[in-house]
C-alpha positions as CSV (number, residue, x, y, z in Angstrom):
1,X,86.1,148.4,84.4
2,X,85.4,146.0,81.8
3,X,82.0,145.1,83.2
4,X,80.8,148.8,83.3
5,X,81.8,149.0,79.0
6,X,79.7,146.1,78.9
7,X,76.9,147.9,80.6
8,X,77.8,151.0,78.4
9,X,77.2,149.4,75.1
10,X,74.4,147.0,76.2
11,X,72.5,150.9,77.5
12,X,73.0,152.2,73.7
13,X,71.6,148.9,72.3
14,X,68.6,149.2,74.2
15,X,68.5,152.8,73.5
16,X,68.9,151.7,70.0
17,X,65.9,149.0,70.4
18,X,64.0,151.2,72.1
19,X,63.9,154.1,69.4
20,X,63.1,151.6,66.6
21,X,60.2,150.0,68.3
22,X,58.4,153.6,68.3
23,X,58.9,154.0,64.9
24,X,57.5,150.7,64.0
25,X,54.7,151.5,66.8
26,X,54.1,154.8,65.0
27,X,53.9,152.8,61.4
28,X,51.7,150.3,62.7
29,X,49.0,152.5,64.3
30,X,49.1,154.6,61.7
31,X,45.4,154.6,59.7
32,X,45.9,156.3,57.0
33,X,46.9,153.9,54.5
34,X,48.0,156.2,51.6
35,X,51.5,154.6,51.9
36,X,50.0,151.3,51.1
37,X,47.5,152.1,48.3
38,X,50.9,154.0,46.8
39,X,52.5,151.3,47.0
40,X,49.9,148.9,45.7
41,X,49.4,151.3,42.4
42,X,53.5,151.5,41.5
43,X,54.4,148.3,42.7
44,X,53.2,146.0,39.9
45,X,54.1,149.0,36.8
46,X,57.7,149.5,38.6
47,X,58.6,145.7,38.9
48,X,57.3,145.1,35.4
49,X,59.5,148.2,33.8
50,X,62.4,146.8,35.4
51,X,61.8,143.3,34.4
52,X,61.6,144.2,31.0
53,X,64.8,146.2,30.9
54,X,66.7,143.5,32.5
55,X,64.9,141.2,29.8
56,X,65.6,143.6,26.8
57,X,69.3,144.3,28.1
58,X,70.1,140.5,28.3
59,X,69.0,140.0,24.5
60,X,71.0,142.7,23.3
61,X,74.2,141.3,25.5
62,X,73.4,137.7,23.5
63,X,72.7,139.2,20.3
64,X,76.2,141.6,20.5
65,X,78.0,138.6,21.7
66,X,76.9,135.8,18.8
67,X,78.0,138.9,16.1
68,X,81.4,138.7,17.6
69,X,81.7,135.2,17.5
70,X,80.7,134.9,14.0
71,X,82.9,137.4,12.8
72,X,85.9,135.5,14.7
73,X,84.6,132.0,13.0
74,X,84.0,133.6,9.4
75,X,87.5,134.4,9.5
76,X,88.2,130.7,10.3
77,X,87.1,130.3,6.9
78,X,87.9,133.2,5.1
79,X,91.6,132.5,6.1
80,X,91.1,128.5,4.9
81,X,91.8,127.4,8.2
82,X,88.7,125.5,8.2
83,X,89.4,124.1,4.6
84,X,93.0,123.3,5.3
85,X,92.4,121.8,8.4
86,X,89.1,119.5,7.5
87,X,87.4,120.9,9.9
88,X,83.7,119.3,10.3
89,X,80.6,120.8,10.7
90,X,80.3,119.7,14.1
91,X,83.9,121.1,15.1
92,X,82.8,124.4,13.5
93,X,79.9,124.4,15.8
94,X,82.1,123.5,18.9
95,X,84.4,126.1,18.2
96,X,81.4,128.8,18.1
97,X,79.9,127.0,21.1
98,X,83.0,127.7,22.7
99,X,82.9,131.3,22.7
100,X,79.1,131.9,23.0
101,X,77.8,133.1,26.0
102,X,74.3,132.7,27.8
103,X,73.5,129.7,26.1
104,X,72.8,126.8,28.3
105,X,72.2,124.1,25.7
106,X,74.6,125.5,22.5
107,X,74.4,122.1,20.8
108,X,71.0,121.7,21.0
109,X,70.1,125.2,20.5
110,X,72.4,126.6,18.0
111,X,72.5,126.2,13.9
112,X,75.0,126.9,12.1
113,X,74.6,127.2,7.9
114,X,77.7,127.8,5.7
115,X,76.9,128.5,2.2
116,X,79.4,129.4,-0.5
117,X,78.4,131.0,-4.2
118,X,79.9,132.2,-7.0
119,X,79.7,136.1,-7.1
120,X,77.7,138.5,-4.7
121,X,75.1,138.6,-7.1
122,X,73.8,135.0,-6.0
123,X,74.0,135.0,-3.0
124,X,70.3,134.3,-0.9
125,X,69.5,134.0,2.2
126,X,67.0,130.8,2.9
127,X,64.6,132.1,5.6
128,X,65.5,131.1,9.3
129,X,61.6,130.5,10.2
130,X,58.8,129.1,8.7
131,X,55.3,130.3,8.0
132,X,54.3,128.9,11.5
133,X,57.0,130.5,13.1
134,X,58.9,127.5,13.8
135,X,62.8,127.7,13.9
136,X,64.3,125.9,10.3
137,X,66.9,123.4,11.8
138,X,68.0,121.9,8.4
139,X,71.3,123.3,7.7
140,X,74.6,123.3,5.3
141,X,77.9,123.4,5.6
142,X,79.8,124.5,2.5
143,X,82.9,126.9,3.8
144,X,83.9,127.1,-0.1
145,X,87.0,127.0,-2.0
146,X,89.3,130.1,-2.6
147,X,88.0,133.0,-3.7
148,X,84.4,132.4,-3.6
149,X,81.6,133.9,-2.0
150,X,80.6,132.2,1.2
151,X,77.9,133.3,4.1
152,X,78.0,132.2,7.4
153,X,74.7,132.3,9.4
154,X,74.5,131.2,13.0
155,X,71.0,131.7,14.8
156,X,69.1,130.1,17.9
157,X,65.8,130.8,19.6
158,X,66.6,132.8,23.0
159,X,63.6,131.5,25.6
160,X,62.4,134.5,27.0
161,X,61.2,134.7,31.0
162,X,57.9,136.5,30.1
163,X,57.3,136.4,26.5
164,X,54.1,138.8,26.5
165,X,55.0,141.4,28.7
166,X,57.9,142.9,26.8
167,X,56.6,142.0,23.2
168,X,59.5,140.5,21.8
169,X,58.6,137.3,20.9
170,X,59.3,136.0,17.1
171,X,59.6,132.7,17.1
172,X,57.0,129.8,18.4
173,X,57.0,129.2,22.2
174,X,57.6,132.6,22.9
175,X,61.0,132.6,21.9
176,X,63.5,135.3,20.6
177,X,65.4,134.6,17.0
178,X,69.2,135.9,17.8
179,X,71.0,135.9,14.6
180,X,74.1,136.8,13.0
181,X,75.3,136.5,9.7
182,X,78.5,137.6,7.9
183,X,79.2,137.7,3.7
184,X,82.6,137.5,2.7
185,X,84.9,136.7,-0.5
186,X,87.3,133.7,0.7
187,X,90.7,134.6,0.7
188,X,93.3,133.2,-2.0
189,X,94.4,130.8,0.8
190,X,96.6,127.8,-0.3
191,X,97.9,129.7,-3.8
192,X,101.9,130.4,-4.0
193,X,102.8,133.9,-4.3
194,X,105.6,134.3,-6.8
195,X,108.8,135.8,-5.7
196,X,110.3,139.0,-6.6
């Protein structure tokens, strides 16, 4: 009995085999070749479409994702936690490192700049790239006392996979500025509010 099941499923395999081998026998004799040329003439369009929606998709996930994480270390020093706490530049940067994604080098890549000023008014924003399109490494770090004006800009260049085929390259090497920047008026951390 259990011999003649074995018999009964190797029949259908061969069945199986059999049926599949005149299909591939009718593909391969076939002369006509418009599948091919078809083929040949969408391929190359197709691939390169969806390339550069992966591509575009994957800078607007990095971009999305270093605006939250500014906005979460502003408020490091909005609150005065940064102030209070002496935190460094470098441990500023670690803690955004921290929570950036899709960055394979965050210390060597990323800059961050902390500016403070007196009223909105003054505030300026230093340009990120020079004429030759050259990312500006030389940063600041001034979180600012209570109640001033401080801006927090954190940027790196984004190496894109195929620079000229989607067109987004800004930056020299065919790189892709990501940027993020938040203004904000620094809370009155460290005053005493007087009792009632």
């Amino acid at each position: 009995m259990a011999f003649r099941g074995a018999r009964m499923i190797m029949g259908r395999a061969g069945k199986t085999q059999a049926a599949t081998r005149r299909g591939l026998g009718g593909f391969r004799n076939a002369r006509g070749g418009s599948v091919a040329v078809e083929f040949g003439l969408l391929a190359l369009p197709f691939f390169a479409l969806l390339f550069a929606m992966l591509e575009t998709c994957t800078v607007y996930f990095a971009t999305s994702n270093l605006d939250s994480v500014v906005a979460t270390a502003g408020r490091l020093i909005r609150t005065g936690q940064v102030q209070s706490g002496s935190m460094s530049a470098a441990q500023f940067k670690d803690f955004i490192c921290g929570r950036v994604t899709l960055i394979s080098d965050c210390n060597g890549t990323l800059h961050v700049d902390v500016r403070n000023f007196s009223n909105f008014n003054s505030v300026n924003f230093p340009p990120l790239v020079d004429e030759d399109g050259k990312v500006i490494e030389t940063t600041v770090f001034q979180p600012g006392n209570a109640g001033e004006i401080v801006l927090v800009r954190v940027y790196y260049s984004w190496g894109l996979a195929a620079p000229s085929l989607i067109g987004l390259s800004n930056v020299e090497g065919g790189g892709y500025l990501i940027a993020s920047s938040v203004a904000f008026r620094n809370e009155p951390f460290g005053s005493t509010v007087p009792s009632s």
